[in-house]
N, C-alpha and C positions, 0 to 999 in steps of 0.2 A: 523571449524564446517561445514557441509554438508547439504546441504536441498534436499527435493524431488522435482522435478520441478513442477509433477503431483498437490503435495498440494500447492503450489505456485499459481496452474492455477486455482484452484479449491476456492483457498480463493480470487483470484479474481475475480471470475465470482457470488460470494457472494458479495461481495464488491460493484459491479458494480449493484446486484439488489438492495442494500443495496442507495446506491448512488443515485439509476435512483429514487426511492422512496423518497430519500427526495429531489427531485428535484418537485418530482410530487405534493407531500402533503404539503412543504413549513417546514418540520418539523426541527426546531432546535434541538428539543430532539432526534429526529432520529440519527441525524450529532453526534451532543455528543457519542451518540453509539459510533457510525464509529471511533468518534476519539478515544474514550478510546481501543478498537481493533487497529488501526494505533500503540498507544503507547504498548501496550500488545506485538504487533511483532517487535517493535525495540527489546523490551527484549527478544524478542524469544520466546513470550508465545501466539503468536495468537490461539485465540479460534475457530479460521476457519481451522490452519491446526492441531488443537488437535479434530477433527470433521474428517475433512479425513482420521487421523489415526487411530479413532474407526471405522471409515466407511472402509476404504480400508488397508486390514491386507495384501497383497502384496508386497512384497520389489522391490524398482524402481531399474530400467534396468542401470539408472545412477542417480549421485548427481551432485548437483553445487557448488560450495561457499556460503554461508547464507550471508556472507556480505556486495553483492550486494543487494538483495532482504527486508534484514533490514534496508537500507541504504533507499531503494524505502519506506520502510513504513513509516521513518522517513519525505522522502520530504508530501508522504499523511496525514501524520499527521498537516505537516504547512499548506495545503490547506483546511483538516479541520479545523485547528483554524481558518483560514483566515475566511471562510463560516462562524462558527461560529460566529464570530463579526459581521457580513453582518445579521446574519438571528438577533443576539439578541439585534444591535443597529440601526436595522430596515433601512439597508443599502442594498436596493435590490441589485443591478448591482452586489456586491461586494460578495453576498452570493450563488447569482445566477455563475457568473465566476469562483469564487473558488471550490464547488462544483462540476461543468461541468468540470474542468479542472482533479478535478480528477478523476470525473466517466470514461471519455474520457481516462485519465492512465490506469485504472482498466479494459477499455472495449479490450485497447488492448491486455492484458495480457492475460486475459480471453481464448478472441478470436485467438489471432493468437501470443501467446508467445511473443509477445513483450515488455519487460519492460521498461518504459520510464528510472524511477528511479534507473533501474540496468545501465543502459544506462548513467544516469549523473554522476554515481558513479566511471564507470570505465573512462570516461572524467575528473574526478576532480583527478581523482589518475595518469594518464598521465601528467596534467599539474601542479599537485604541488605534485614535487618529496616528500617534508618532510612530508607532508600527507599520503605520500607512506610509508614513512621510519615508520611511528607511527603504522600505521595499521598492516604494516605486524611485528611489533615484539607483 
């Protein structure tokens, strides 16, 4: 499967207002959002990039592999659980870090196409060949 990179960058720069926001208002229920979206694009059903493609009816110049990019939602998804626990067992440091860690993923993507999580995907698949071997059949 193929993704636009455009909606990629697009659901990140959502993401990261999505993020800066519950950093700002302390909101657990915010984060719950965020993470039910995180789990929504592991399945490939993110509601940020079914938004781009009511928004931007253009077919991209190129695709990428999806996934890398579902692999990225999946690590976002453990930072939002993580946060989650921090914000609902009243563990600041722990809701505050997890959070930042991933608005900070989300900012660079946004911003300058960088994906951390695309980035750990293709390192885990370097170093464990039979991870390799599972994925690609």
């Amino acid at each position: 499967m193929r993704a636009d990179p455009r909606a990629l960058r697009f659901s990140a720069a959502i993401t990261t207002v999505v993020l800066a926001l519950v950093l700002v208002t302390g909101s657990g229920w915010l984060l719950t959002a965020q993470a039910v979206v995180f789990a929504l694009g592991v399945a490939n059903r993110s509601p940020y990039g079914m938004l781009f493609k009511a928004l931007v009816k253009s077919a991209p110049k190129e695709t990428e592999d999806a996934r890398p990019p579902r692999f990225a939602q999946g690590v976002g998804l453990v930072f939002a659980i993580a946060g989650l626990v921090g914000y609902f067992a009243e563990i600041t440091p722990l809701a505050l870090v997890a959070t930042a860690a991933a608005l900070l993923a989300a900012f660079l993507n946004a911003a300058f196409g960088f994906c951390l999580g695309c980035e750990m995907y293709l390192l885990v698949r370097r170093l464990l060949p039979a991870a390799k071997m599972e994925v690609s059949q």
